[in-house]
Kinemage of the C-alpha trace (Angstrom):
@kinemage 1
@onewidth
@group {chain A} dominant
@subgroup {mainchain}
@vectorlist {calphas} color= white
{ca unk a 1} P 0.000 0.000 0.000
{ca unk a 2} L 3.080 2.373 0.953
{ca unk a 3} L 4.509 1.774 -2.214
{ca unk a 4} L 1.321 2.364 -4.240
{ca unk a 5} L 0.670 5.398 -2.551
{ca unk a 6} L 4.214 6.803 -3.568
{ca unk a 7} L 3.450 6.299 -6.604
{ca unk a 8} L -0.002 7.675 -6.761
{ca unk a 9} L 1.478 11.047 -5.260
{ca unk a 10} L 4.625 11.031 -7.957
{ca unk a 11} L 1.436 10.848 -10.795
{ca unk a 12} L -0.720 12.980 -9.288
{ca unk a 13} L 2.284 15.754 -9.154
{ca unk a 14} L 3.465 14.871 -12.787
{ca unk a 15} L -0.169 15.755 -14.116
{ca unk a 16} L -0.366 19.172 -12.275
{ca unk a 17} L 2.944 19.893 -13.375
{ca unk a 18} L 1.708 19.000 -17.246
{ca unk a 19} L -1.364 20.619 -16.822
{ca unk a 20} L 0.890 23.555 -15.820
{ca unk a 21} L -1.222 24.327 -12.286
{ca unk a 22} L -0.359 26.600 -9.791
{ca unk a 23} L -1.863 25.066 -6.266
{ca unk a 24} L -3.205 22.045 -5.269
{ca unk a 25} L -6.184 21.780 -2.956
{ca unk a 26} L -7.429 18.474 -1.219
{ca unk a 27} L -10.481 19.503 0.214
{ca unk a 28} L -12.486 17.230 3.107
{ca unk a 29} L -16.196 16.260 2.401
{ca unk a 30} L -18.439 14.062 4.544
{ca unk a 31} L -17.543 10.624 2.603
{ca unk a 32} L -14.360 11.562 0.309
{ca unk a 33} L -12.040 14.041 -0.758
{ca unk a 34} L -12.280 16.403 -3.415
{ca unk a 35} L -8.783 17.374 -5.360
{ca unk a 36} L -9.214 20.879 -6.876
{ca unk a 37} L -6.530 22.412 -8.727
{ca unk a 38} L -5.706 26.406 -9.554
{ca unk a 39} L -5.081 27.229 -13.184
{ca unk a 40} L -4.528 30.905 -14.442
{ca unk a 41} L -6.144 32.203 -10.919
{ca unk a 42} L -9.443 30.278 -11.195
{ca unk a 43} L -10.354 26.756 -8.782
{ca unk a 44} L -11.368 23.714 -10.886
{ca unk a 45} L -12.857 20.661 -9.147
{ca unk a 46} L -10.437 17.835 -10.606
{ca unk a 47} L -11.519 14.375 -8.855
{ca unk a 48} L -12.229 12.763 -6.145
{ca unk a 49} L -10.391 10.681 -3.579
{ca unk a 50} L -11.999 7.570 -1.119
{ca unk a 51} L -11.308 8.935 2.526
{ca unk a 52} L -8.709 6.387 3.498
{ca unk a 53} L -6.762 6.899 0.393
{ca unk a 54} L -6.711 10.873 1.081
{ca unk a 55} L -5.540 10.900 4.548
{ca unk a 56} L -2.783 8.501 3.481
{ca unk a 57} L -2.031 10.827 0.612
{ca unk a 58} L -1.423 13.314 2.838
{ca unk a 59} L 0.373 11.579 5.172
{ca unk a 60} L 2.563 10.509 2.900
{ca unk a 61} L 3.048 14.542 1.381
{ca unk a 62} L 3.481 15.152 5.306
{ca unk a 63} L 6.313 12.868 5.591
{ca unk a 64} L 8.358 13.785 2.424
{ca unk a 65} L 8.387 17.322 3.580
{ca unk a 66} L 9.497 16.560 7.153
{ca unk a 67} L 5.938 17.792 8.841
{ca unk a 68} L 4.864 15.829 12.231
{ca unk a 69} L 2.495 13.429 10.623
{ca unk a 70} L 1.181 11.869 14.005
{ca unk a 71} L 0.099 16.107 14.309
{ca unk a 72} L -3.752 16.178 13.179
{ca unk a 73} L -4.971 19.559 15.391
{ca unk a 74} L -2.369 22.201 14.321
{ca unk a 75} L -1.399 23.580 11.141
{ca unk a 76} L 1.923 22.612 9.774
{ca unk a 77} L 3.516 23.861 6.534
{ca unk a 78} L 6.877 22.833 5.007
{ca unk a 79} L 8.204 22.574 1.458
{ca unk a 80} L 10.039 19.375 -0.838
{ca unk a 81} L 10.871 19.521 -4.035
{ca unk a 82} L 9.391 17.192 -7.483
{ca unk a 83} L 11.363 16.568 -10.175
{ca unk a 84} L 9.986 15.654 -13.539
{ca unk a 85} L 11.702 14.653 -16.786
{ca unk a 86} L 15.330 16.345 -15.580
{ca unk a 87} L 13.264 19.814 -14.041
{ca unk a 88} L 12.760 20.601 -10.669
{ca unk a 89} L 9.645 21.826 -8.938
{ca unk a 90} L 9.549 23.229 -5.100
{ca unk a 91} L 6.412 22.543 -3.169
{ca unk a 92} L 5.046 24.400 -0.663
{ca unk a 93} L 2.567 22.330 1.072
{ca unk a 94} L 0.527 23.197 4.110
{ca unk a 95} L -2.091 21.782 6.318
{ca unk a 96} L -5.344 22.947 8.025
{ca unk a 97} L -7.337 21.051 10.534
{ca unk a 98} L -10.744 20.696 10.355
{ca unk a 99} L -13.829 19.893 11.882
{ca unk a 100} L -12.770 16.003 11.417
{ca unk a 101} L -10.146 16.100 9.007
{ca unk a 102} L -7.160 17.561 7.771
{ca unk a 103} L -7.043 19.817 4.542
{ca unk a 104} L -3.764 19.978 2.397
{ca unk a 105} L -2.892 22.669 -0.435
{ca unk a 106} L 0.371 22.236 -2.006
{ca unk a 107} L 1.549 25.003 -4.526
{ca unk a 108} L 3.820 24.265 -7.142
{ca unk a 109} L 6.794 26.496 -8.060
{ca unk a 110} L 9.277 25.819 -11.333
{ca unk a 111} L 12.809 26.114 -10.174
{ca unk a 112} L 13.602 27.668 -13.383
{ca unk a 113} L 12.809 30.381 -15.576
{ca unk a 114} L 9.400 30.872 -17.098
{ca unk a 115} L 9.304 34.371 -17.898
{ca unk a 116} L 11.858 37.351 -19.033
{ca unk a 117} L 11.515 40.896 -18.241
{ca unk a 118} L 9.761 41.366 -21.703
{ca unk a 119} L 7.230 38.701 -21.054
{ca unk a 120} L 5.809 40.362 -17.840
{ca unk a 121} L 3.955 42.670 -19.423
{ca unk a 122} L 0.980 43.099 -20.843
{ca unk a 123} L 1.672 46.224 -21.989
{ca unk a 124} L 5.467 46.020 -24.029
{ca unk a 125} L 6.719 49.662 -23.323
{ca unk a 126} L 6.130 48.716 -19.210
{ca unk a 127} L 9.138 46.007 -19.867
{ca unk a 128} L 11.174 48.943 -20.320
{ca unk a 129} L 10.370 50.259 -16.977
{ca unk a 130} L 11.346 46.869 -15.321
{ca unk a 131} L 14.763 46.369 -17.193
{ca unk a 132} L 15.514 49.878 -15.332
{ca unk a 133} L 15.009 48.249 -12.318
{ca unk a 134} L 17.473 45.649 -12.983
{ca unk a 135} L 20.201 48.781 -13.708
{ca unk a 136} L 19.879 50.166 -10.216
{ca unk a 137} L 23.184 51.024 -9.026
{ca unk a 138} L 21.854 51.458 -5.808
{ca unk a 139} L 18.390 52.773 -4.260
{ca unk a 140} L 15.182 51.279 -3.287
{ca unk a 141} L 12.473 49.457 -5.118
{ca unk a 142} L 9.067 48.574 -3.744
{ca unk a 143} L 6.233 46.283 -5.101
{ca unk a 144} L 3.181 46.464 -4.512
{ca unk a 145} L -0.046 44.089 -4.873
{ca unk a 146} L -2.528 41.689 -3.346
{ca unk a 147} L -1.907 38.080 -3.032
{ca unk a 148} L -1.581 35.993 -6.300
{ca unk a 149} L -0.757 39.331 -8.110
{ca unk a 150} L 2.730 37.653 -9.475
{ca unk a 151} L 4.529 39.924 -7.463
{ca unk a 152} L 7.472 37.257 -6.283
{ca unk a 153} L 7.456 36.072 -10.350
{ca unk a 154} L 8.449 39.974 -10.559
{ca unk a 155} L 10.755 39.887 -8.281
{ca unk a 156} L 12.571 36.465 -9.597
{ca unk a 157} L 12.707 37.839 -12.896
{ca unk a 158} L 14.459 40.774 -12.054
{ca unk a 159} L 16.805 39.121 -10.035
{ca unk a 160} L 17.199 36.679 -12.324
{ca unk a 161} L 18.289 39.441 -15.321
{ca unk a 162} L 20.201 40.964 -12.687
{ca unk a 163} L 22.595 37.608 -12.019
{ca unk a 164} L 22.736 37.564 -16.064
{ca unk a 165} L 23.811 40.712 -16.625
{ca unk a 166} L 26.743 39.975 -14.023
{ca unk a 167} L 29.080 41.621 -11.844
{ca unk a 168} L 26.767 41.721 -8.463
{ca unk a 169} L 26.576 39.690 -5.317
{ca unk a 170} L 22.609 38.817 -4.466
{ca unk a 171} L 21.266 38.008 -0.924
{ca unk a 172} L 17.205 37.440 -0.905
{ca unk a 173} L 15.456 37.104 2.630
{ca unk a 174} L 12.226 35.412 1.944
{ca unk a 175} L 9.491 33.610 4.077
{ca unk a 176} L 9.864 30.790 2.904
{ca unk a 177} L 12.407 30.810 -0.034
{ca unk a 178} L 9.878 30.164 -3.377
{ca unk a 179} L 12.467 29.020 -5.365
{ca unk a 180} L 15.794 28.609 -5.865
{ca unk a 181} L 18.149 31.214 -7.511
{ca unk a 182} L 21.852 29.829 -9.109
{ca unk a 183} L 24.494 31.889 -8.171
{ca unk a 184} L 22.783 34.132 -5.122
{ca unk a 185} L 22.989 33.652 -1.851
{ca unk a 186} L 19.088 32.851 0.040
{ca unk a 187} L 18.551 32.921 3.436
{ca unk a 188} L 14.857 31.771 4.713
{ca unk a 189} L 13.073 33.224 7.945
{ca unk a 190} L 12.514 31.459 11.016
{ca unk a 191} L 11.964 33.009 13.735
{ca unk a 192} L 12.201 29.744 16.543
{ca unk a 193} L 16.126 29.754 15.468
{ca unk a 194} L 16.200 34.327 15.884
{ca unk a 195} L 16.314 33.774 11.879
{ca unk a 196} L 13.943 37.256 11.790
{ca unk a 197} L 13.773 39.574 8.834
{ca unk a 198} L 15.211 42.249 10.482
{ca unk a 199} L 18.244 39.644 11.879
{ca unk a 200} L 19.009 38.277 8.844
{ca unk a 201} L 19.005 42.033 6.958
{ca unk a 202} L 21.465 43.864 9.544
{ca unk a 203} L 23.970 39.999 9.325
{ca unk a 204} L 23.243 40.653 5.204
{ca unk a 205} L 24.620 44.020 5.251
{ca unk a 206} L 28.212 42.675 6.458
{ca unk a 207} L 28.162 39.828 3.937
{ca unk a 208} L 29.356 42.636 1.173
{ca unk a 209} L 25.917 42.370 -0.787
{ca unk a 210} L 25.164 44.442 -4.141
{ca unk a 211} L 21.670 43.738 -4.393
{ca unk a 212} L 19.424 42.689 -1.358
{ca unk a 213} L 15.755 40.995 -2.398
{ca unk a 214} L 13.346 41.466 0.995
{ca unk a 215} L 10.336 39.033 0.508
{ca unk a 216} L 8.542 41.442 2.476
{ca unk a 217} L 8.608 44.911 4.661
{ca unk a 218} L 6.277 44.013 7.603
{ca unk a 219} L 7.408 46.181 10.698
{ca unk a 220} L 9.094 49.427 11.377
{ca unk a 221} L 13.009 47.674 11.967
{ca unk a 222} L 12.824 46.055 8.339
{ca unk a 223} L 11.447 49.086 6.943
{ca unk a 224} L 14.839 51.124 8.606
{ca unk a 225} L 17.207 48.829 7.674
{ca unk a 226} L 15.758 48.785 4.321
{ca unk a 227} L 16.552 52.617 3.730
{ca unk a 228} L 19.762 52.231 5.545
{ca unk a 229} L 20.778 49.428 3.166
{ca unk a 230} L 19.379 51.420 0.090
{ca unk a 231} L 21.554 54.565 1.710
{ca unk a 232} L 24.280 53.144 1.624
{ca unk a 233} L 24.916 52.213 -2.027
{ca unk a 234} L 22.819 48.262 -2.077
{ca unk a 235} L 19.496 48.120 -4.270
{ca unk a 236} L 16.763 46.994 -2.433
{ca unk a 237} L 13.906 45.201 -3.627
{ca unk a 238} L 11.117 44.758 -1.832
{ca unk a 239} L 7.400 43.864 -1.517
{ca unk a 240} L 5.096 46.052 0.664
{ca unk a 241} L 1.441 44.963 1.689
{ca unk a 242} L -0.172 47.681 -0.139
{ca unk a 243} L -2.533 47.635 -3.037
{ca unk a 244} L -1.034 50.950 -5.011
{ca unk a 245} L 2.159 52.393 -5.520
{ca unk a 246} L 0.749 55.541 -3.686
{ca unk a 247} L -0.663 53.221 -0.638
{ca unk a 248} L 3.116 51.342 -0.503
{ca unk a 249} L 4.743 55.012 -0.160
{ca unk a 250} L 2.265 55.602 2.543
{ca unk a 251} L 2.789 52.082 4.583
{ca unk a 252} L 6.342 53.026 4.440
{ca unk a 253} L 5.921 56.502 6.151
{ca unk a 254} L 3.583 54.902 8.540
{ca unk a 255} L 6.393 52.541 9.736
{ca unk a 256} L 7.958 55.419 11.071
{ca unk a 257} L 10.421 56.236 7.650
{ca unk a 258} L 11.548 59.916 7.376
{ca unk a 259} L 9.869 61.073 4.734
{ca unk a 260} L 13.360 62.774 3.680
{ca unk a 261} L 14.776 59.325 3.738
{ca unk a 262} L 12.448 57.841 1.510
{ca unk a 263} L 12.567 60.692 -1.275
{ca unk a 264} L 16.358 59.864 -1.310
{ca unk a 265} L 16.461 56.832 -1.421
{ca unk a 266} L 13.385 55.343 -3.437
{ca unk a 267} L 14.042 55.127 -7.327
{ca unk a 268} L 10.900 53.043 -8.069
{ca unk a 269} L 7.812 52.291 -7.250
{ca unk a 270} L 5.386 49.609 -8.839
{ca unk a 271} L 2.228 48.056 -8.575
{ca unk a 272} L 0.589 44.642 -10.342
{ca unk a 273} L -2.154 43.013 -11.853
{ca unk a 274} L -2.613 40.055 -13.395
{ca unk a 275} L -4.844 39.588 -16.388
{ca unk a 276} L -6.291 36.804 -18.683
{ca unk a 277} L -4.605 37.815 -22.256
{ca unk a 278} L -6.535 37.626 -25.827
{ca unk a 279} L -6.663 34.461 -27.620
{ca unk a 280} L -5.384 34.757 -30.937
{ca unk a 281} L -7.303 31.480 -32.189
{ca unk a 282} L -10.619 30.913 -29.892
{ca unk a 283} L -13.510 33.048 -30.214
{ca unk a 284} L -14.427 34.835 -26.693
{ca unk a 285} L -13.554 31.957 -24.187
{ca unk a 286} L -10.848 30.278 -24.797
{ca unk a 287} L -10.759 26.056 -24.437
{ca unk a 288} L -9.101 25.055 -21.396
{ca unk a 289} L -6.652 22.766 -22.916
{ca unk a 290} L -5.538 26.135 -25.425
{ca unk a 291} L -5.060 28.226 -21.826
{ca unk a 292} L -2.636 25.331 -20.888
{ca unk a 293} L -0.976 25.242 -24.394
{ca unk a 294} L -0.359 28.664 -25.329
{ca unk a 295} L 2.875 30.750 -24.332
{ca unk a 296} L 0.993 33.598 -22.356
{ca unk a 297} L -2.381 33.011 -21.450
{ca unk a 298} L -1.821 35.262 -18.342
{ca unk a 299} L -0.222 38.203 -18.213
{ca unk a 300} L 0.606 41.506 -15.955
{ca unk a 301} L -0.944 45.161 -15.627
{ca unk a 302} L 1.614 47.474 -13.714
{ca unk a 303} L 1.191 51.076 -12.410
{ca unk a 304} L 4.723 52.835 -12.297
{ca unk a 305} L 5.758 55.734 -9.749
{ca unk a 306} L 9.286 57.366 -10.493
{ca unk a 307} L 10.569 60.857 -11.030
{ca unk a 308} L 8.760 64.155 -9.893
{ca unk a 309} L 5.155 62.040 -9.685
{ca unk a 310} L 7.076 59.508 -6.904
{ca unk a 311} L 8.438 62.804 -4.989
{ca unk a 312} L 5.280 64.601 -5.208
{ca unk a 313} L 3.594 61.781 -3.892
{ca unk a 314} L 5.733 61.478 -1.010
{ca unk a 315} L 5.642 65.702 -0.243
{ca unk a 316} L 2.234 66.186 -0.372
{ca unk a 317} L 0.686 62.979 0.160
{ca unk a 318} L -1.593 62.956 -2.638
{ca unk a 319} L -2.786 60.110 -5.011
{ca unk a 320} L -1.907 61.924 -8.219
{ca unk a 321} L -3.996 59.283 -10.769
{ca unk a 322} L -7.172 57.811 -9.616
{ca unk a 323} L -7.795 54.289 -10.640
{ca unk a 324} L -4.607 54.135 -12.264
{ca unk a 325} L -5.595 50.027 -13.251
{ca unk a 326} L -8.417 51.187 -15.123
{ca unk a 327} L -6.924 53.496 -17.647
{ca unk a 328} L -4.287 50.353 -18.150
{ca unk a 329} L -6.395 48.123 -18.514
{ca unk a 330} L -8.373 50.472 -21.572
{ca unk a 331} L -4.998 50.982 -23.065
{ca unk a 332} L -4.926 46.677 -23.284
{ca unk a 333} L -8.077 46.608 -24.692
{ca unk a 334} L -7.471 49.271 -27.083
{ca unk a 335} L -4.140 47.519 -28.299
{ca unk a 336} L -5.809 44.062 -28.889
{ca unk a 337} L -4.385 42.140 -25.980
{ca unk a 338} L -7.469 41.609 -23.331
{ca unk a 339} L -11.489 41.059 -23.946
{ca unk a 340} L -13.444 43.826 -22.579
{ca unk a 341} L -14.602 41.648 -19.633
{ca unk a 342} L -10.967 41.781 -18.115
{ca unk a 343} L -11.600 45.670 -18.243
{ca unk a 344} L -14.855 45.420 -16.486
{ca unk a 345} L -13.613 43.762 -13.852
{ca unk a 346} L -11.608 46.473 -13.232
{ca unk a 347} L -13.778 49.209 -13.424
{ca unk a 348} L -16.115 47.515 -11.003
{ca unk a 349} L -13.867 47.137 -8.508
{ca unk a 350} L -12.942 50.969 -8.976
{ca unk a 351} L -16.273 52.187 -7.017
């Protein structure tokens, strides 16, 4: 039975990784478990599982990734890796009691390079904007976006250009590492071991970095070593839990940044989307096997703050374009690449 489950989980994982989905979800019902699966943002109910099977299942997913298995009342998370036809996947898998049962969502992350700079983009003069990031001598850059906005695919690809170009030493300090980056250095969070953000930034900042990626600014120490770093001649990136460029700038001050600091020191500002491209081929909705098939069925809206605009914003603390998702998202439409659904969705969530 052990070995037929292993090999149950090793198919189950090859056909999300050839359907090309994003998160797993095993979900407990009454009499079995349903497997859904996440595919270009939207849930899809994909089968379902006999009870005793399941909870071996994930047993079996607990013990690969080193979670307490014989631990049924308290959430546990913890990652592995898949590989699959020479490529490696990481998994991020964790676990949520229920009334009864346990729940289990793994998501799946490529450990390799999906995207380029000029692939982001929805819009192709925006790339422009993020291969200027990449050229940072020094300075701050934040991101900004709500969950599932393909803010950390950003992020990668940046870095990722970065490492190509040459010539500069990475650190990233992410909770947990999403995947891993050839020739940088990657230091994950725990805070049991004192591993904290703010620990591992002020240790970073002696380990003769060029470039420093923060997974996240949450508090008001990682927010000052952030300018310090960015001060003192590293480029920052970072994600802030904002959903604007103009909200980010504000979260910063709010964390108790000198508003002097943070005109000096930030070059950037940006804010994502994603969006559900044009087909080319279908008429209106597009077959699910051709959203699985073709190169970019998915791609990213971005509102930029730099210049003037980004120190205006900061001086008078003032939301100089309202909406600023909207108008980009009419531009898309206008140029071909989205239906005018995507842009209603936009609008609606405007008011």
């Amino acid at each position: 039975m052990l070995y037929e489950i292993e090999q149950y989980s090793k198919q189950l994982l090859n056909e999300a990784v050839k359907m090309k989905v994003t998160d797993l979800h095993f979900i407990p019902e009454e009499e079995f478990f349903l497997v859904l699966y996440r595919l270009n943002g939207r849930i899809e109910s994909w089968r379902r599982l006999p009870l005793k099977m399941a909870e071996r299942l994930i047993s079996h997913f607990k013990y690969r990734s080193g979670m307490d298995i014989g631990e049924r009342r308290k959430p546990q998370s913890a990652s592995m890796v898949h590989e699959k036809k020479g490529l490696v996947y990481s998994l991020r898998l964790s676990t949520l009691p229920t009334r009864n049962k346990e729940s289990l969502v793994i998501r799946l992350l490529p450990n390799f390079t999906t995207q380029s700079l000029s692939t982001l983009s929805i819009i192709p003069n925006k790339s422009k904007i993020l291969h200027s990031v990449s050229s940072l001598t020094h300075g701050l850059c934040l991101l900004s976006g709500p969950t599932g906005s393909g803010k950390t695919t950003t992020l990668y690809t940046i870095v990722d250009q970065i490492i190509q170009e040459g010539g500069k030493s990475v650190i990233s300090i992410e909770d947990p590492v999403e995947r891993y980056i050839p020739n940088s250095i990657q230091v994950e969070v725990n805070p049991k071991n004192g591993m904290t953000f703010d620990a591992i930034l002020k240790a970073s900042l002696r380990h003769d970095p060029d470039v420093i990626l923060i997974g996240e600014i949450r508090d008001e120490e990682t927010a000052a070593l952030s300018i310090r770093a960015s001060l003192t001649g590293h480029v920052v990136l970072a994600t802030v839990h904002s959903d604007s460029c103009f909200s980010a700038l504000m979260r910063m001050l709010d964390l108790g940044v000198s508003r002097f600091d943070l005109i000096e020191c930030c070059k950037i500002v940006l804010s994502q989307r994603i969006i559900t491209t044009k087909c080319s081929l279908c008429e209106r909705m597009c077959h699910p096997f051709c959203e699985r098939e073709r190169h970019m069925s998915r791609a990213a809206l971005y509102e930029v703050l730099k210049g003037d605009a980004l120190r205006q914003s900061i001086t008078n603390e003032k939301r100089l374009i309202d909406h600023p998702f909207v108008l980009e998202a009419k531009k898309a439409w206008a140029l071909g690449y989205i239906e005018e659904k995507e842009v209603l969705k936009f609008v609606s969530n405007s008011f």
